[in-house]
N, C-alpha and C positions, 0 to 999 in steps of 0.2 A: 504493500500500500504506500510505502513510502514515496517513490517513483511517479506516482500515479498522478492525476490534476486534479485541482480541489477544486469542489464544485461547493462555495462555504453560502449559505444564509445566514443575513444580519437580523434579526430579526425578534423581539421579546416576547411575538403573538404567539401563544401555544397553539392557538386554533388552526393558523397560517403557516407554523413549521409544519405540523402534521400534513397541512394539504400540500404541502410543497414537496416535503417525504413522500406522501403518496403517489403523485406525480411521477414520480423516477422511478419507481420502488424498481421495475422493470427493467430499467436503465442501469440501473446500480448494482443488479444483477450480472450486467455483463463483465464488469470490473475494468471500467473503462475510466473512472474516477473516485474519487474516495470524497462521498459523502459530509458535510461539516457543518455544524451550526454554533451561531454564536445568539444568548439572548441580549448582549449588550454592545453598545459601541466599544469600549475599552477590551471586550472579550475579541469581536471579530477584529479590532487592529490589531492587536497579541498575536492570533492566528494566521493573518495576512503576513507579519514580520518573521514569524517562523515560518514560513512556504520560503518567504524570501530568501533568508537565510540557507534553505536545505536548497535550493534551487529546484522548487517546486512551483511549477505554475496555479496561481487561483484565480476562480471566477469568481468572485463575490459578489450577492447580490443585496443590494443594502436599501435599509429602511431608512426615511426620512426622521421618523419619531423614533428614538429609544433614551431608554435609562440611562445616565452618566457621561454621555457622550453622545453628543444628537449625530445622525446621519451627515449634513454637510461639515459639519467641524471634522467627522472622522475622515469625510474625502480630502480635507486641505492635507491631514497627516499621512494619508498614502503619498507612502515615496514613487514622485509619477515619472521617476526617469530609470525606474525599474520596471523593465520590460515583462516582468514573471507575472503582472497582475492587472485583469481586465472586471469592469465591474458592468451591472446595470443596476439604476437606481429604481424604488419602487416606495409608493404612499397610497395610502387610501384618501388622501386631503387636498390634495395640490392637483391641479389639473394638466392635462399631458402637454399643454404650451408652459406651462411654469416650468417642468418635468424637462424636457428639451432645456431652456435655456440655461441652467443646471446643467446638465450632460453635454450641454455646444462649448463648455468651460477648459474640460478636460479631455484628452485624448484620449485614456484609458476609459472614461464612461461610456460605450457603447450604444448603449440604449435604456430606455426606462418601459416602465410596466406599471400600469394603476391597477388597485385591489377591485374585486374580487381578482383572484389569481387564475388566469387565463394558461390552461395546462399546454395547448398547443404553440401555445408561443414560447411557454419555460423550456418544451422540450427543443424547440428550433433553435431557440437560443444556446443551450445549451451542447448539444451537435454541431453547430458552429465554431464553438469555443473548441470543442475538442475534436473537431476534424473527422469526425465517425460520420460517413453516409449511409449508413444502417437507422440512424434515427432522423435523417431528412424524412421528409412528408411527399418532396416531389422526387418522383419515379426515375430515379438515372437509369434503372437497368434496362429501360425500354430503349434507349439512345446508344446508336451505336459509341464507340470508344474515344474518338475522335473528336463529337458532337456533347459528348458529358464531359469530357477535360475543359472544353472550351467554355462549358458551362461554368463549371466549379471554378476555373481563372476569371470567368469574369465574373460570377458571385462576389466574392472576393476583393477585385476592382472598384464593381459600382458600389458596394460597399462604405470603401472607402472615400471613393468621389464622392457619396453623398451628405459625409458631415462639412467638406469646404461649401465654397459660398456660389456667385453665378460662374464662375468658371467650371465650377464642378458641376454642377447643374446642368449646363450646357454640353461637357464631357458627358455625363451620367447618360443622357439623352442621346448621342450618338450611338453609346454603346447598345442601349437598349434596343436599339433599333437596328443594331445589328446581330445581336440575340435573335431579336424576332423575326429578322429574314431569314434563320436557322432551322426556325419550329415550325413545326404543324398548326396547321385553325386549331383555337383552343386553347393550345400545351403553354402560351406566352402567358397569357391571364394567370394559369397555374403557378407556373415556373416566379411570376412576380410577385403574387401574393402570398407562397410558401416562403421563397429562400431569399428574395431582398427584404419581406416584411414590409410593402408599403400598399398600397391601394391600387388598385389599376387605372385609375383617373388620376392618381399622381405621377403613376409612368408617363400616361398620354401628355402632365404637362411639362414634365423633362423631354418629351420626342417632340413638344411642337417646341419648346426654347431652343432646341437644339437647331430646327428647321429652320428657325424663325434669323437666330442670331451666330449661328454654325460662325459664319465665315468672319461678324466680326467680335468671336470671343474676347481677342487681345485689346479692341478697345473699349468694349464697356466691361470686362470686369473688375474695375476698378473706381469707375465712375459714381458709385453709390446708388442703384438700384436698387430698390425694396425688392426682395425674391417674389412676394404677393404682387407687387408692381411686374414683374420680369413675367409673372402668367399671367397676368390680364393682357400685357400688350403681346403676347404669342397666341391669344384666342384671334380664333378664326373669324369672328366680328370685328375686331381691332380695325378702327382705317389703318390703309399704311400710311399715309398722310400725316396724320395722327399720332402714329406711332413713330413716325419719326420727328417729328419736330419734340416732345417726348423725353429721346435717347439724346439730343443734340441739348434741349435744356438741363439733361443730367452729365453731359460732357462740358457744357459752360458752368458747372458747378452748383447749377438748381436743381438736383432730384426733387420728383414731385412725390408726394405719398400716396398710399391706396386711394383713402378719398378724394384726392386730387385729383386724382386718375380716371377713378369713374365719374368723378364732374365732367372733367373735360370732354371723358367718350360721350359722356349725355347731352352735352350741349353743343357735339359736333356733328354727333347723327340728326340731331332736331333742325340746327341750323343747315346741316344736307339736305333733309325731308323740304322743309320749309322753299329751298332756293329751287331745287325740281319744280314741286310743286307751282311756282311762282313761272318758270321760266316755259312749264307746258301751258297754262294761263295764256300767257302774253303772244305765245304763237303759233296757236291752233283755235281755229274755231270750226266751228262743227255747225250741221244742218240736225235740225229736228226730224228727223225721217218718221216721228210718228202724227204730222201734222198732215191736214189734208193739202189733197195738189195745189190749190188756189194758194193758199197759204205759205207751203216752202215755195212755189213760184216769185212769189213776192218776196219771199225771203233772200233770194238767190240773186233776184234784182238788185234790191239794197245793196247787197254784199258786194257785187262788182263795179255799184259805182264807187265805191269809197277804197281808196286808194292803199288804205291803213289796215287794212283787214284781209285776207287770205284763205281760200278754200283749200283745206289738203286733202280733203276727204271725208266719208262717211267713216266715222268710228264705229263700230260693232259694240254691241253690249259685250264689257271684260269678263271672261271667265272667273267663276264665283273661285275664290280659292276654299281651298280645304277646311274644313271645323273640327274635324275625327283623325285622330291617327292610331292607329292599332300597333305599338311596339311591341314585340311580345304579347304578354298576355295584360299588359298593360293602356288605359286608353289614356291619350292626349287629346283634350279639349282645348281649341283657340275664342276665349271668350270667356264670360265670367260666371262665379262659381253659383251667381243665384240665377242664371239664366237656364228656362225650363227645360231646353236640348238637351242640357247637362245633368241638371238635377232628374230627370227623369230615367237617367242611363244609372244610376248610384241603387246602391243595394240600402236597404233599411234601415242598417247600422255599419260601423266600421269599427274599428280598433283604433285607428288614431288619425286624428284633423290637426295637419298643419297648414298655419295661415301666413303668409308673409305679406303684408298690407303696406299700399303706398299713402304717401300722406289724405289720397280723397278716400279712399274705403278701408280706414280704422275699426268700423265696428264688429263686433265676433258676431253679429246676425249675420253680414254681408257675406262673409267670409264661409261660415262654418253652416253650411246650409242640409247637415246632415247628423243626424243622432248617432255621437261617440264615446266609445270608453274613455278616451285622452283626448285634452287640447292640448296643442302646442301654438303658439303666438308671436312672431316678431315684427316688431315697430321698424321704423326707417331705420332704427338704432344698427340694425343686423349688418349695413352695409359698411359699417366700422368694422366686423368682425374679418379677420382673414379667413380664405377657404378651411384651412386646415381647423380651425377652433371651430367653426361653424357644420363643417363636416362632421367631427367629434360628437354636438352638439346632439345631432340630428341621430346618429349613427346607435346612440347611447339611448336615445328615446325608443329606436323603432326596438331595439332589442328590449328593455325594459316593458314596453307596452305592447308588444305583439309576439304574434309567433307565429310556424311557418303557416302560409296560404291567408294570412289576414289580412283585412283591407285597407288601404290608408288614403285618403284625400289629401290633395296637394294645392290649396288654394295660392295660384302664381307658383312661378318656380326659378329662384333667382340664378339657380347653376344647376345644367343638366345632372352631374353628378348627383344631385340629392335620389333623382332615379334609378340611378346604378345600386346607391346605397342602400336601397328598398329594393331590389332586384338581390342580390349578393346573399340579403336576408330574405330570400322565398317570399315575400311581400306579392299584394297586387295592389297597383295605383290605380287611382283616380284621377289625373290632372287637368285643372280650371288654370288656362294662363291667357291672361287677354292680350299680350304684346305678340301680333303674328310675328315677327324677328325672332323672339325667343322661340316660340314654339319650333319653327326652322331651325333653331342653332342644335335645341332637343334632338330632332330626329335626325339629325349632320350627325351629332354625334352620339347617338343610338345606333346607325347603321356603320359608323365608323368602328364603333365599338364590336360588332357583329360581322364586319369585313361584307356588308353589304352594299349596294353600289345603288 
């Protein structure tokens, strides 16, 4: 046992060793690591400094709250220019963007874990530490020899690229996208949410940053780009226009922040809509084709003596766009959530009603036009949130308040993603979104998602 990596818990919860013990119980079976718990801070640094000492690697997994030695005071005292020891932080209090910027600190902090204790992720994290693909989750032995090496190298890689900042980012996103020109429909989605541990819509915003800024890595990363800034301006709605005057104000030394950012998007798309709008106005005019003959006759006369005015044609009634879209088993509604098209497609009850209201429809009648077990509610406020807290946010509810095949309504939808997120969890949606742009962005990136054309 000596030899062996420690796989140590910091931790005083007797309830939470045991389930963490149980967890392995299998693993630790194999004699792949030697087991260790400490109930206090001053116990698990003791233990951390004798691995040290024997030249024993440990994983430690450490609690924010303990007796005699809190969790972040015991991380300042690991010696972190000792290579032997890698940690990941874990609380039941602090939420997973606190939890990050804690772990973005230090280089041996890995990753973090919020309570309840989530066994499949103890176990992936822990096979990663010690190198045994007996306990991955994603299936190397179906890949030939060649195609799993390349994998497990760039495990590994993007890994690493993904605690640096928009250069990694940007890297992380190349590489991923060469991964997935590797794999089969499917095996990508797997392979990313097993062995990098992130979400599949966070890969997709590493492959568009990459697309988006590939070629000029070397000059904006350094420039001061908010990362939440760096994926807004790689969404596929971004003007380029837009986006670039954007990178050139964070190259003159003014990065804008998130909310800045979607200021600007909003009052560049409105002032686009607006100047169309205005410009087909002023030079097209049209005939009434449902007037009688006498009547467009005399119309037409008018029209040709005045020198100012132009006939290009009989305009057609425009094709109605779309109301329904059927993603999956999921439906998309373009229009709002108390309009009878829609409330008439909804089943009796659901499991949970989220509302994201803009400043003219505030009220939870407007909104929630369906009898549910759960609300959920965001004011404008939400638009401060970054994707990833708001993600969290959403993510933490469907799991607490449903379960598989249950129903959820989605009054507006401020980022496709929240679909996915309901998808991922065997969910079926309901979604009310009245901006046609958005609903498009939706099913862009639903059939994206699905390699559909």
């Amino acid at each position: 046992m000596k030899n062996l990596p420690s796989v140590l818990l910091i931790d005083d919860e007797t309830g939470f060793q045991e389930a963490f013990t149980e967890s392995l119980k299998a693993e630790s079976k194999k004699k792949l690591f030697q087991l260790e718990l400490a109930s206090s801070g001053k116990q698990g640094l003791a233990i951390i400094n004798k691995n040290n000492k024997q030249g024993r690697k440990t994983f430690a997994f450490i609690d924010i709250i303990l007796p005699d030695l809190q969790g972040d005071k015991l991380i300042e005292e690991v010696d972190r220019e000792n290579n032997n020891t890698k940690g990941i932080l874990i609380s039941a209090h602090k939420s997973d963007l606190e939890l990050k910027q804690i772990t973005n600190k230090y280089d041996w902090l890995i990753d973090s874990i919020s309570k309840p204790l989530n066994k499949d992720k103890l176990k992936n994290a822990v096979n990663s530490f010690i190198g045994n693909s007996d306990l991955s989750t994603f299936n190397y032995a179906s890949l030939d020899q060649g195609t799993a090496e390349f994998l497990l190298q760039e495990t590994k890689e993007i890994k690493s690229l993904m605690k640096r900042t928009v250069e990694g980012i940007i890297e992380t996103g190349e590489r991923l996208q060469r991964v997935k020109q590797r794999l089969q429909h499917g095996e990508f989605m797997t392979w990313v949410e097993n062995e990098i541990k992130c979400h599949y819509s966070t890969a997709l915003h590493f492959m568009r940053v990459w697309e988006t800024f590939g070629e000029q890595k070397e000059q904006i990363a350094d420039v001061g780009i908010n990362v939440s800034v760096l994926y807004l301006l790689s969404a596929p709605s971004m003007p380029e226009q837009l986006r670039t005057e954007i990178v050139e104000m964070a190259k003159a030394g003014n990065p804008v922040s998130f909310a800045e950012a979607k200021r600007l998007k909003k009052e560049y798309t409105a002032r686009e809509s607006n100047d169309s709008l205005a410009e087909k106005q002023e030079s097209i005019t049209t005939i009434d084709v449902t007037a009688n003959s006498e009547s467009a006759q005399l119309k037409t006369s008018q029209l040709k003596s005045s020198e100012k005015q132009q006939i290009v044609g009989i305009i057609p009634k425009a094709k109605p766009e779309p109301k329904f879209w059927n993603l999956g088993k999921h439906l998309l509604y373009c229009g709002s959530a108390q309009d009878p098209e829609f409330r008439d497609i909804l089943p009796e009850t659901v499991s949970l009603n989220v509302g994201f209201p803009d400043s003219q429809f505030w009220s939870k009648e407007f909104l929630f036009t369906v009898d549910a077990k759960s609300t959920l509610i965001f004011h404008s406020v939400f638009q401060d949130l970054d994707l990833v807290t708001l993600r969290n946010i959403i993510k933490n509810s469907i799991e607490l308040c449903t379960e598989s095949e249950d129903k959820i309504v989605f009054s507006f939808l401020p980022y496709p993603e929240m679909l996915v997120l309901a998808d991922n969890l065997k969910c079926q949606c309901f979604v009310a979104e009245s901006d046609f742009k958005r609903c498009q962005d939706v099913v862009i990136f639903w059939k994206s998602l699905h390699n559909q054309s």
